[in-house]
Structure formats: C-alpha cells, structure tokens
C-alpha positions as CSV (number, residue, x, y, z in Angstrom):
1,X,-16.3,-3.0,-0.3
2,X,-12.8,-3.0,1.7
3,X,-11.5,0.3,1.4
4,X,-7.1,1.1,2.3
5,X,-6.4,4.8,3.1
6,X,-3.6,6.5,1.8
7,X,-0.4,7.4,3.6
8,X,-1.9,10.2,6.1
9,X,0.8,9.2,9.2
10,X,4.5,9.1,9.7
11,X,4.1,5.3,10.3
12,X,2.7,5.2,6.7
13,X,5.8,6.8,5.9
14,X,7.9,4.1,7.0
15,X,5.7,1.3,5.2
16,X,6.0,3.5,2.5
17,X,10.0,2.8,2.7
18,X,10.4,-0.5,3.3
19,X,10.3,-0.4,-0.2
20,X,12.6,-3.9,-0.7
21,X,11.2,-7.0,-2.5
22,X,10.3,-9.8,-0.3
23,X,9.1,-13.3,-1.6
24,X,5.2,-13.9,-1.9
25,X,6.1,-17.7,-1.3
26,X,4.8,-17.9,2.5
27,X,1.7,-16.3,2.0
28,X,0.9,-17.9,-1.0
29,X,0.8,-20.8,1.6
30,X,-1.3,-19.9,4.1
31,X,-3.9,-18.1,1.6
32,X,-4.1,-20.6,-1.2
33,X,-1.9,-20.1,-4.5
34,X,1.4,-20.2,-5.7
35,X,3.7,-17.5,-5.0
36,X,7.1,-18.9,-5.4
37,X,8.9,-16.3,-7.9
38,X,6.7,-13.5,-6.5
39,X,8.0,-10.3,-5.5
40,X,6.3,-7.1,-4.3
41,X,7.1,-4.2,-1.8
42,X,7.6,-5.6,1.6
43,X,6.2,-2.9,3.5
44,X,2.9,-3.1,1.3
45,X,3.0,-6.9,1.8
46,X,3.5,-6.3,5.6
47,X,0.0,-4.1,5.9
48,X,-1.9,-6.1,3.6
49,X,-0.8,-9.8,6.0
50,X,-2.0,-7.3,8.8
51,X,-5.1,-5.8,7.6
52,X,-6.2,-9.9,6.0
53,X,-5.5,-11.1,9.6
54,X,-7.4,-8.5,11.1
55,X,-10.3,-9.4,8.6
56,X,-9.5,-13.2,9.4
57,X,-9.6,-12.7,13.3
58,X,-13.3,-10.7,13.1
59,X,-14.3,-13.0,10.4
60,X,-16.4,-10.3,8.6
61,X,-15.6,-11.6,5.1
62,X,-17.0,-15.2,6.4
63,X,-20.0,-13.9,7.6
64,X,-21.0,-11.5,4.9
65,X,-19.7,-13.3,2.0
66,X,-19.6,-17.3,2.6
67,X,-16.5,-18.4,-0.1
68,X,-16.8,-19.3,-3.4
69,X,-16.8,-22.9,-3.9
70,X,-15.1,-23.5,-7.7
71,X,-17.7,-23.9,-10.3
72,X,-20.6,-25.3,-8.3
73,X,-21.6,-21.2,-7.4
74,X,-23.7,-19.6,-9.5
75,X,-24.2,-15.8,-10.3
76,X,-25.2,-15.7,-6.7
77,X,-23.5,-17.6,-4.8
78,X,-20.3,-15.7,-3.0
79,X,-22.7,-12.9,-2.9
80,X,-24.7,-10.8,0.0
81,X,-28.0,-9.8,-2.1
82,X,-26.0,-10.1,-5.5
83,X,-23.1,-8.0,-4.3
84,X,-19.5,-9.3,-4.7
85,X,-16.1,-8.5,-3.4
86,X,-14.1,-5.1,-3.6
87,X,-11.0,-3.6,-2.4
88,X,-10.2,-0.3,-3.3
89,X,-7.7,2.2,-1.8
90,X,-5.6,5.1,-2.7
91,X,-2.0,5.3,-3.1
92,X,-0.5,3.5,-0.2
93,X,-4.3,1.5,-0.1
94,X,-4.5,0.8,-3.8
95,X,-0.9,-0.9,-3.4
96,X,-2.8,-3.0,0.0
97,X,-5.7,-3.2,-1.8
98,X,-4.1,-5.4,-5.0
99,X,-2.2,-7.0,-2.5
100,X,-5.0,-8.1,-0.5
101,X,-6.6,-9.0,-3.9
102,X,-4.0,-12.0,-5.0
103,X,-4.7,-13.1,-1.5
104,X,-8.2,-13.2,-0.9
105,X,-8.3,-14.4,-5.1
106,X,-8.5,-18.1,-4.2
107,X,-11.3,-18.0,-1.8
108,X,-13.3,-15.5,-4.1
109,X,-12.4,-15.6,-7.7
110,X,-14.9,-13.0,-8.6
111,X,-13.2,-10.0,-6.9
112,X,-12.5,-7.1,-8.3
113,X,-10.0,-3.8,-6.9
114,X,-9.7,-0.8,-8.2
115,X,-6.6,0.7,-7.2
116,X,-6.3,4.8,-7.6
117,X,-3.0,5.8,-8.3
118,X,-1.0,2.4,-7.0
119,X,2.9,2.9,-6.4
120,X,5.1,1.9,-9.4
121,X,7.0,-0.5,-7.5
122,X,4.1,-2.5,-5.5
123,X,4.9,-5.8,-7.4
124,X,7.4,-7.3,-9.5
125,X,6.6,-8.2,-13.0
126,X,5.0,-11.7,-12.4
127,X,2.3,-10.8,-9.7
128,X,1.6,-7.6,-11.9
129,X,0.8,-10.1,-15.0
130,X,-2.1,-12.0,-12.5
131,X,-3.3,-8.7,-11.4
132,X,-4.5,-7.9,-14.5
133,X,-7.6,-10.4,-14.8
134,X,-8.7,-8.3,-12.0
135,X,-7.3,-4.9,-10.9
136,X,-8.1,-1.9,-12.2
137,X,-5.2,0.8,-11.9
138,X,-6.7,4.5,-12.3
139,X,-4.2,7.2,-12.5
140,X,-4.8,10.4,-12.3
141,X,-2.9,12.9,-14.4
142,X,0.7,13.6,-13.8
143,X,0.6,12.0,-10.2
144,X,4.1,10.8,-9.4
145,X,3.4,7.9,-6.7
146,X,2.5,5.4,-9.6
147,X,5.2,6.5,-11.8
148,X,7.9,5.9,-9.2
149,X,10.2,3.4,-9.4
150,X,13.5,1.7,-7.0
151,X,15.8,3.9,-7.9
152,X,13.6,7.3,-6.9
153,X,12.2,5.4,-3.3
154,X,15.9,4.8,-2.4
155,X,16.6,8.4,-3.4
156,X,13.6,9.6,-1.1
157,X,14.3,7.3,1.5
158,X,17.7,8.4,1.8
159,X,16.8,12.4,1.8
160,X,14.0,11.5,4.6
161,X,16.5,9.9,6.7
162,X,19.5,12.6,6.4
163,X,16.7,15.1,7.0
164,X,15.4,13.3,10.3
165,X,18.9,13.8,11.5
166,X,19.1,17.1,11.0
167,X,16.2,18.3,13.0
168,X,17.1,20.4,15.8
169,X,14.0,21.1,17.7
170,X,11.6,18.0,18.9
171,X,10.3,16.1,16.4
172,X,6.5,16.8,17.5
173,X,7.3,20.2,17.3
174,X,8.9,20.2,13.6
175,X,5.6,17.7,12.7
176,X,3.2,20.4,13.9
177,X,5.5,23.2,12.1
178,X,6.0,21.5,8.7
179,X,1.9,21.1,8.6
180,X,1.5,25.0,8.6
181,X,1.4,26.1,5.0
182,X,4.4,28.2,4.3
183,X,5.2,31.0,1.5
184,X,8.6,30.1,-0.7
185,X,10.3,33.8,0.5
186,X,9.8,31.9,4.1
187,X,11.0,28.1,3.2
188,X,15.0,29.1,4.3
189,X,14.3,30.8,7.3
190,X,11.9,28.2,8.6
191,X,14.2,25.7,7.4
192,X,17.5,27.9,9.4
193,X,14.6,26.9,12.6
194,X,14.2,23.6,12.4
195,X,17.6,22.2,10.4
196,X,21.0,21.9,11.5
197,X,23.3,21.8,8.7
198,X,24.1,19.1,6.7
199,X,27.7,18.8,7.9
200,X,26.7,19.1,11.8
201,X,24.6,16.0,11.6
C-alpha cells in the first residue's frame, strides 16, 4: 500500500492552486500509455511525477513487487505473498494517488486506489473514463473538496492571494495565530490584528 496525505502545509496549498490543466502526453511516455488528449490538475500531476520518481530512484516497487508481465502472470505473479498494488490517499493524496495509478497502470494492470474524497477537478473527462476500471472514489457526506470545480479553485485562489497581501504582521506569526481556534464574536478583531484593509494593499 502507497498511501498520499492530504494537504497539512502551506506548500500543499500552493499544489493545491496550481489548479490549470496540463497535458498527460510526456508522462504517458516515459511511464508506458497514451496520454495525448489527457488533462488533469498540474499541480496534482507535478507531486504525483515527484512522489513516482522518488519510488523509481529507491526502487521499492521493483523490489517488493517484480512487474507484471501481460498475460503470462498468474494470480500470483506481480504479487509479494498474494498481495497486489494500492495507492490510497485523502484529498490532496487521493488526487496523487489516481494519478499515480494511470501511471504505474502499465507496469501493474492489477492495481487498485481508493481515493477518499478526490478533488473535482483532478482530471479531465478522458483520464476520469480510464480511472474507472480501477479507482474507487469514496466521498464522504457533504465534503466540498470533491464537489469543487474551476470556477470555485480560481475563486479561492484569488481570495488566498488578496488575503496574503494584506497581512500586516510576519507571516509565521499570522500562521501560528490563525491555528489558534477562535470564537465568531472574536473573528473581526483578530482579523483588525493581522489584516490591512483591502484598499491599503
């Protein structure tokens, strides 16, 4: 099992952002299948080529699970002890996890992910249509990440940019501050602390 954590770190934040489509063509390449006319999130795309080199470079896939060699492997074969290939991650890792999935897909056809609560906009139509042999979304209740969509990201990537401007106090120290749980009556006076306002940016 490969397991992606979620966002927990402003840098996830940013990969969360670079939220524009980018061409699966080039990796399709290096890993083994055709992804001309493939689109998904290029930050997603970016951690997933990261975290598959990273694998690639320690070669812990090749030494736990030799590949899967077309239809000469039986139920087997591919397998440590009977056990097969999984990625799984949450959020910003179920999006790296199906990612990783369609790339690792041609070396070991058997995988499975299960992706809890993907983003909406981790691939375009296409590459969601593949996915579907072998991802498993699971969404849980009203959660918003996998609901979102273009329109919303450029929306929250807009507000998080304006509001990065506006902090007046050292961005360590409005990290620390915005971690502290804070009651509602208190939100405009903590914000009066840390803000300037819009117009002074």
């Amino acid at each position: 099992v490969v397991a992606i954590r979620g966002t927990s770190s402003l840098e996830d934040l940013v990969t969360d952002l670079q939220f524009s489509s980018v061409s699966m063509e080039r990796v399709g390449r290096e890993c083994g299948f055709d992804g001309s006319e493939k689109y998904v999130h290029r930050g997603i795309l970016n951690s997933s080529k990261w975290i598959y080199n990273d694998i690639e470079k320690q070669k812990v896939l090749a030494r736990l699970l030799p590949p899967q060699q077309g239809d000469e492997h039986n139920e087997d074969s591919g397998s440590l002890h009977g056990f097969s290939l999984v990625f799984t991650g949450h959020s910003l890792g179920a999006g790296i996890a199906a990612i990783l999935g369609t790339m690792y897909r041609s070396v070991y056809p058997d995988l499975k992910v299960y992706a809890f609560c993907p983003p909406g906009c981790t691939a375009g139509k296409d590459v969601s249509r593949e996915c579907e042999e072998f991802v498993t979304s699971i969404v849980v209740g009203s959660d918003i990440i996998p609901r979102i969509k273009l329109s919303n990201f450029e929306r929250l990537r807009y507000e998080f940019l304006e509001t990065l401007a506006r902090v007046k106090v050292s961005k360590i120290d409005a990290w620390k501050d915005i971690r502290k749980s804070c009651r509602n009556k208190d939100l405009e006076q903590r914000n009066r602390r840390l803000l300037c306002p819009k117009d002074e940016i």
